[in-house]
TISE-817688 format. One line per 5 residues: number of its first residue (from 1); their letters; for each residue x, y, z of N, C-alpha, C. Coordinates in steps of 0.05 Angstrom, whole numbers, plus 32768, in hexadecimal, padded with zeros to 4 digits. Each point is the difference from the previous one (the first is absolute). Layout:
! residues N
NUM	A	X,Y,Z,X,Y,Z,X,Y,Z; ... .
//
This chain:
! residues 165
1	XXXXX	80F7,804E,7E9F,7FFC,7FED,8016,7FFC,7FE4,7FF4; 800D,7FEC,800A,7FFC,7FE0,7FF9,7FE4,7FF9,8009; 7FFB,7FEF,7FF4,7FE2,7FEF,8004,8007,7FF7,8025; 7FEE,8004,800E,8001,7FF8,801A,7FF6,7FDD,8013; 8017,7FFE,8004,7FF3,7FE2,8005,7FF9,7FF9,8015 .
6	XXXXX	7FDE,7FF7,8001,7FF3,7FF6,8018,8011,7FFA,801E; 7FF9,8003,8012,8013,7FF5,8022,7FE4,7FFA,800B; 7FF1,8003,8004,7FE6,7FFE,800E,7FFD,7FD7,8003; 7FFC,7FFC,8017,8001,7FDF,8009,7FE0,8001,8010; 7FF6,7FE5,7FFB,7FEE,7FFD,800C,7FFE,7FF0,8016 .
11	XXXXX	7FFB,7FFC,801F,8004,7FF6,800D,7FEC,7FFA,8014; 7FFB,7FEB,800E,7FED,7FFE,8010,7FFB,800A,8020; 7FEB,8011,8005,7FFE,800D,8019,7FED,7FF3,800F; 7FFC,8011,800E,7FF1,7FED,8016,7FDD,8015,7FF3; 7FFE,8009,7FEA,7FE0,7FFE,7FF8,8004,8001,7FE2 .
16	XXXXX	8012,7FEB,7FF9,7FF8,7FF7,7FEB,801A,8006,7FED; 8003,8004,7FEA,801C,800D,7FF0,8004,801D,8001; 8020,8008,8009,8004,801C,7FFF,8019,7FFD,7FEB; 7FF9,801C,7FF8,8016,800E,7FE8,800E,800C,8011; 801B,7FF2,7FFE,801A,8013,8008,8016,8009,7FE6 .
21	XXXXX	8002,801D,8009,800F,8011,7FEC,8017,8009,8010; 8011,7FFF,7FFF,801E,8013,8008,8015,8011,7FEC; 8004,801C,8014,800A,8007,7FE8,801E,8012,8012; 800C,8007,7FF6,8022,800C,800A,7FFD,8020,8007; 7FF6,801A,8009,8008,8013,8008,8010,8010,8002 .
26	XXXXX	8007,8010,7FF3,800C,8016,800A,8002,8011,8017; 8013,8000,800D,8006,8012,801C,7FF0,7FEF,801C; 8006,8011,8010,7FF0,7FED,8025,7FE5,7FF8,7FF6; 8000,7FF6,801C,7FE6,7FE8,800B,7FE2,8020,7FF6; 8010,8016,800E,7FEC,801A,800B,7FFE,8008,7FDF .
31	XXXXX	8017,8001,7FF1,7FF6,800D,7FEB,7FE7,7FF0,7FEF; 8009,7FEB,7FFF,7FE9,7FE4,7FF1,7FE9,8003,800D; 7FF7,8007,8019,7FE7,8007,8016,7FF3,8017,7FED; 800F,800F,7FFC,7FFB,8018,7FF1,7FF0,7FFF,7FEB; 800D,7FF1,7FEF,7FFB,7FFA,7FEC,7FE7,7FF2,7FF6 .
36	XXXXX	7FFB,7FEC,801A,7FE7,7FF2,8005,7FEC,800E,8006; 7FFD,801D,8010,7FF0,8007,800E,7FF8,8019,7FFE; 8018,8013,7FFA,7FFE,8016,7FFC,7FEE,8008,7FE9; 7FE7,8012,8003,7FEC,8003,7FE0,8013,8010,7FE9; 800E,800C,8006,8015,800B,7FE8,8000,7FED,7FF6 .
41	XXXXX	801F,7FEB,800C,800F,7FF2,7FEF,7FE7,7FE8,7FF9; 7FE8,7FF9,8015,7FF2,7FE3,7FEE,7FF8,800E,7FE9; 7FF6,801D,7FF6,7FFD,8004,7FE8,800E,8001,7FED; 8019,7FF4,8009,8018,7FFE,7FE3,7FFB,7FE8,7FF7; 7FF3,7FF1,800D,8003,7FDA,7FFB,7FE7,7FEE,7FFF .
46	XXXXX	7FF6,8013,8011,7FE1,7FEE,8000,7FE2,800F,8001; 800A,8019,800D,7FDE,8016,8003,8002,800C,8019; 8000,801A,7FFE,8000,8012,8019,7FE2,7FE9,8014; 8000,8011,8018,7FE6,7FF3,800F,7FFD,801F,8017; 7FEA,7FF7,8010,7FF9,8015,8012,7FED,7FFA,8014 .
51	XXXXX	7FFD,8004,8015,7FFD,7FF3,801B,8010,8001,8015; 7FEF,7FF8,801A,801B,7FFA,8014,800D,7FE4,7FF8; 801A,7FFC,8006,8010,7FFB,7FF8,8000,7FE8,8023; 7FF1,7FFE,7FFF,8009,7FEA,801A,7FED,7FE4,8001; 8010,7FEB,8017,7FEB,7FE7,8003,7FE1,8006,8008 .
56	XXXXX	7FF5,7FEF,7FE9,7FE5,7FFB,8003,7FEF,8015,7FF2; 800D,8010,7FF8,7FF5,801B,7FF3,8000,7FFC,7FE1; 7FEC,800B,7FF9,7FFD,7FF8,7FD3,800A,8021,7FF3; 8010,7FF0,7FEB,800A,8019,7FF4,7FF0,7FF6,7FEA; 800B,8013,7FE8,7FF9,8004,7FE5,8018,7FFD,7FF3 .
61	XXXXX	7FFE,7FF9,7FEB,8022,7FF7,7FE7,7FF8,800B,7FEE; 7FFC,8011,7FF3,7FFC,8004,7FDF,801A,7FF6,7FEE; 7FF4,7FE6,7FE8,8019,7FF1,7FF7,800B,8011,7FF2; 8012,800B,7FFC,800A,8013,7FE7,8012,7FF4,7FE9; 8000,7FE7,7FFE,800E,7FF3,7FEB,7FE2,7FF1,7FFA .
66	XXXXX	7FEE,8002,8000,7FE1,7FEE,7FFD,7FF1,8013,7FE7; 7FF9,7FF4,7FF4,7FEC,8011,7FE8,7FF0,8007,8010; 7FFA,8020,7FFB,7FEB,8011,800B,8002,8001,801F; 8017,7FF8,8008,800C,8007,8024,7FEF,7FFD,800D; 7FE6,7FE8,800B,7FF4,7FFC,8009,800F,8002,8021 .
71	XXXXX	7FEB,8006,8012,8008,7FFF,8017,7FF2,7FDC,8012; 8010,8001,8011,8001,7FE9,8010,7FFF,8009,801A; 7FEC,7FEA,8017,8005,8003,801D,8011,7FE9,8005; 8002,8008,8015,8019,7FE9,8014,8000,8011,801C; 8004,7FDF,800F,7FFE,800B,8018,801C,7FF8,8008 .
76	XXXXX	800E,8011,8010,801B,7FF0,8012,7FFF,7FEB,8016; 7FFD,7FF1,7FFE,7FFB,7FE6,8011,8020,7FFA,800C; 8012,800A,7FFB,8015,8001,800F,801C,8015,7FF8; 800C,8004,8017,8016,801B,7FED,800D,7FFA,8025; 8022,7FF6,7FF0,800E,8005,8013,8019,8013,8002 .
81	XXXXX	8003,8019,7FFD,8015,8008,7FEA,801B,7FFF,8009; 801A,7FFC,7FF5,8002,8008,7FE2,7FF4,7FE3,7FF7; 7FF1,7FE5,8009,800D,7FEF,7FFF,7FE5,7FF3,7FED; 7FF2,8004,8004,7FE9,7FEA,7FF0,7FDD,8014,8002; 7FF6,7FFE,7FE3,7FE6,8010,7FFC,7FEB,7FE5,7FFA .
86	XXXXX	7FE8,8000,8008,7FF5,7FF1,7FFA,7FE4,800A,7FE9; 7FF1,7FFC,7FF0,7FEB,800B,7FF9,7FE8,7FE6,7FFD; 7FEC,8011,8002,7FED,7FF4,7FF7,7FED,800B,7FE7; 8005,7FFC,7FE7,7FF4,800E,7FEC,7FDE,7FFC,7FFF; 7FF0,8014,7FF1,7FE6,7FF7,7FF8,7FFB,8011,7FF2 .
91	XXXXX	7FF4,7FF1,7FE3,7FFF,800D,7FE8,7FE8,7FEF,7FEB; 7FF9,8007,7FF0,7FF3,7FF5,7FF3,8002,7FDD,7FF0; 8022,7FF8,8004,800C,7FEF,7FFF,7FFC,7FEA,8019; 7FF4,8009,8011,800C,7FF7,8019,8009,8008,8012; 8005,7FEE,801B,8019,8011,8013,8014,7FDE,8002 .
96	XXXXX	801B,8015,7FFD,801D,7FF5,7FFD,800D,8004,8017; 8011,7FF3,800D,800B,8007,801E,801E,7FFC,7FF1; 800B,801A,8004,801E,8006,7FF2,800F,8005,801A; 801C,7FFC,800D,8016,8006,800F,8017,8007,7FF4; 800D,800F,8002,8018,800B,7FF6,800D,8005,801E .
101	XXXXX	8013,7FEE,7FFC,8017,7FF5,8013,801E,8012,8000; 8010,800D,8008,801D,8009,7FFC,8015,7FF8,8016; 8008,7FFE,7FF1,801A,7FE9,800D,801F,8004,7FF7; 8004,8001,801B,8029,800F,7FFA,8010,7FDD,7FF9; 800A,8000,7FE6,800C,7FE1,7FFB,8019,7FFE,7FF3 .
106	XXXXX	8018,8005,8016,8016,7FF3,7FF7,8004,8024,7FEF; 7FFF,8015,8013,8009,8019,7FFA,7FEF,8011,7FE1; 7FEB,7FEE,8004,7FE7,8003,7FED,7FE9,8008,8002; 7FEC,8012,7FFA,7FE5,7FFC,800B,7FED,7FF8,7FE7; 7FEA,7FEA,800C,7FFD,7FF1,7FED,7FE5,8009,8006 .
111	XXXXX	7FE5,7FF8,7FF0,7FEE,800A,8008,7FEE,7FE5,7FEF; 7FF0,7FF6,8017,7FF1,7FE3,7FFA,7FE1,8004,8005; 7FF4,8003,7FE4,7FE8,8005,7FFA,7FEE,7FEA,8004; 7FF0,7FF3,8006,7FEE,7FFC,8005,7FE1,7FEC,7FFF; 7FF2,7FF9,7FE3,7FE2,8009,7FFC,7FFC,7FDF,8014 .
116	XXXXX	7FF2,7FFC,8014,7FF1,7FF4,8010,7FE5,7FEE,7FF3; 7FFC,7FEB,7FF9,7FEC,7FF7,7FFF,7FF9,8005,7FE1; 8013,7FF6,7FF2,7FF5,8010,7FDE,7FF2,7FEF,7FFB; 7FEC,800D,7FE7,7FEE,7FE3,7FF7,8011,7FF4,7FEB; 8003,7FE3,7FFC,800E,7FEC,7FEE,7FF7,800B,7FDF .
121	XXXXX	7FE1,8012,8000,7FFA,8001,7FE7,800A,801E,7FF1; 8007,8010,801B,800F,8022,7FFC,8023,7FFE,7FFF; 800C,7FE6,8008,8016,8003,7FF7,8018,800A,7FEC; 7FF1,7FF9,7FEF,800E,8009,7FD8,7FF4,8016,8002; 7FEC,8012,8009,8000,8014,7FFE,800D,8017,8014 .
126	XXXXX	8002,7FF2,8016,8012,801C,8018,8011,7FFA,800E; 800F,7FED,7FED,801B,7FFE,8008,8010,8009,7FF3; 7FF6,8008,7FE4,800F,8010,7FF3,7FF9,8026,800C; 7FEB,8000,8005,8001,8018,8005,800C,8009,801D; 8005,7FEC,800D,8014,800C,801A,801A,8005,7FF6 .
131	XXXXX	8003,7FF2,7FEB,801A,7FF7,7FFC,800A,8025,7FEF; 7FED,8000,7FF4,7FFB,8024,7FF1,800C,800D,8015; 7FEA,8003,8016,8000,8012,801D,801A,8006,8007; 800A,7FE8,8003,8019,8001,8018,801F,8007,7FE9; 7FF6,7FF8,7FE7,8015,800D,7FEF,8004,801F,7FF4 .
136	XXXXX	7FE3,8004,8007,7FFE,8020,7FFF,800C,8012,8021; 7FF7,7FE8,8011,8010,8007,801D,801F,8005,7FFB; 8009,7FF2,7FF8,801F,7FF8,8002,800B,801B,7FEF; 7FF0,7FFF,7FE2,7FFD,8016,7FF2,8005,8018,800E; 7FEE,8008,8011,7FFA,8022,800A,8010,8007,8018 .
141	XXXXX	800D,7FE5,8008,801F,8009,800D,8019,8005,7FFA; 7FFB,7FF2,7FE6,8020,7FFF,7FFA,8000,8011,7FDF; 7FEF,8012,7FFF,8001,8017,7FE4,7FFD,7FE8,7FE4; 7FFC,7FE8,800B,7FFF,7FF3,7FE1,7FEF,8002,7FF0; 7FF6,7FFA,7FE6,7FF3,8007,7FEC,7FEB,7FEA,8014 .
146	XXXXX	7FE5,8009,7FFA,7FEC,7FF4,800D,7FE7,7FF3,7FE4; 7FFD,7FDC,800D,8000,7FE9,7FED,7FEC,8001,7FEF; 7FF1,7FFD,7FEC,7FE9,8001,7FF7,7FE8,7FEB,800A; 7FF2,7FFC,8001,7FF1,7FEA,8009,7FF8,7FF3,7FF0; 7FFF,8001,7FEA,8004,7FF1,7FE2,8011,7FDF,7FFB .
151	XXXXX	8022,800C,8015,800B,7FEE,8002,7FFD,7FE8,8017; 7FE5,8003,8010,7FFA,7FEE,800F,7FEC,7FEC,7FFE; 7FEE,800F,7FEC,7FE3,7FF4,8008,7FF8,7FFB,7FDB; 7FFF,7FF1,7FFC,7FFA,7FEB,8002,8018,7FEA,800A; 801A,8010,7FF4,801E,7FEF,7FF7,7FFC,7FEB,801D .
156	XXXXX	7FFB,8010,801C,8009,7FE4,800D,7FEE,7FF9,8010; 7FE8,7FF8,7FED,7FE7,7FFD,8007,8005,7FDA,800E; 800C,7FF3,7FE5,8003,7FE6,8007,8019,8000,8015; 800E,8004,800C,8014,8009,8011,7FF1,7FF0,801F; 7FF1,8012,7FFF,7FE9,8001,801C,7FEF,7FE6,7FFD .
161	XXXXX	7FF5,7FF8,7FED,7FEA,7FF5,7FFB,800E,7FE3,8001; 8013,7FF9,7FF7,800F,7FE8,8006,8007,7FF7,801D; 8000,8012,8012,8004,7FFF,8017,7FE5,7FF6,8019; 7FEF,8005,7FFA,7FE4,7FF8,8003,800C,7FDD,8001; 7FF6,7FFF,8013,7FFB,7FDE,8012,7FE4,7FEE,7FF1 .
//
């Protein structure tokens, strides 16, 4: 696999700077939903979870690409399907308000991630790691060799951090 190069842009929202990530999909709008939602397949990319599975209701994530697979709450603060998930994380880190967007573009489905309100000082650090996430996403659809995380973090630490206003 080639060294992977940063896409993650920082941009201004209406509470402050959000991290937007986009990435290309394999197959329909429904299969990428799948992919997002379904606890099988999130355990190929990001960490099975368990709960109801609907608005306003808190699941559980256990990270499975995380040293020692710590588990995470989150609540769904919005889910429109196939079309857009909203979360609200809370963890010992904090809570992060993540959306993952899917979108049919030009005979494509594209899928536009998210993080809401990042702090200016967590930047260099989780923008590389979405950037992991969604390449291990792309990864566990399309049979490709899946990335190390080695090749993100620190490498495009300054990537992110230059972007900061």
């Amino acid at each position: 696999m080639t060294t992977p190069s940063p896409t993650g842009r920082l941009v201004e929202g209406p509470d402050g700077l959000d991290l937007v990530l986009t990435r290309t999909l394999p197959g329909t709008v429904d299969e990428a939903w799948a992919g997002i939602t379904d606890p099988e397949r999130t355990a190929r990319w990001f960490g099975r979870w368990e709960g109801d599975g609907a608005p306003g209701e808190r699941i559980r994530i256990q990270m499975g690409f995380e040293e020692n697979a710590p588990w995470v709450e989150a609540t769904i603060v919005g889910c429109n399907p196939p079309r857009l998930l909203r979360l609200l994380t809370h963890s010992d880190h904090g809570s992060w308000d993540l959306a993952l967007e899917v979108l049919e573009a030009g005979g494509r489905t594209e899928l536009r991630f998210v993080h809401h309100g990042v702090s200016p000082g967590e930047v260099g650090d989780v923008g590389p790691g979405w950037e992991y996430y969604l390449d291990l996403l792309v990864a566990s659809t399309t049979d490709a060799p899946m990335p190390g995380w080695d090749d993100y973090f620190p490498a495009q630490r300054e990537y992110f951090q230059r972007q900061v206003p």
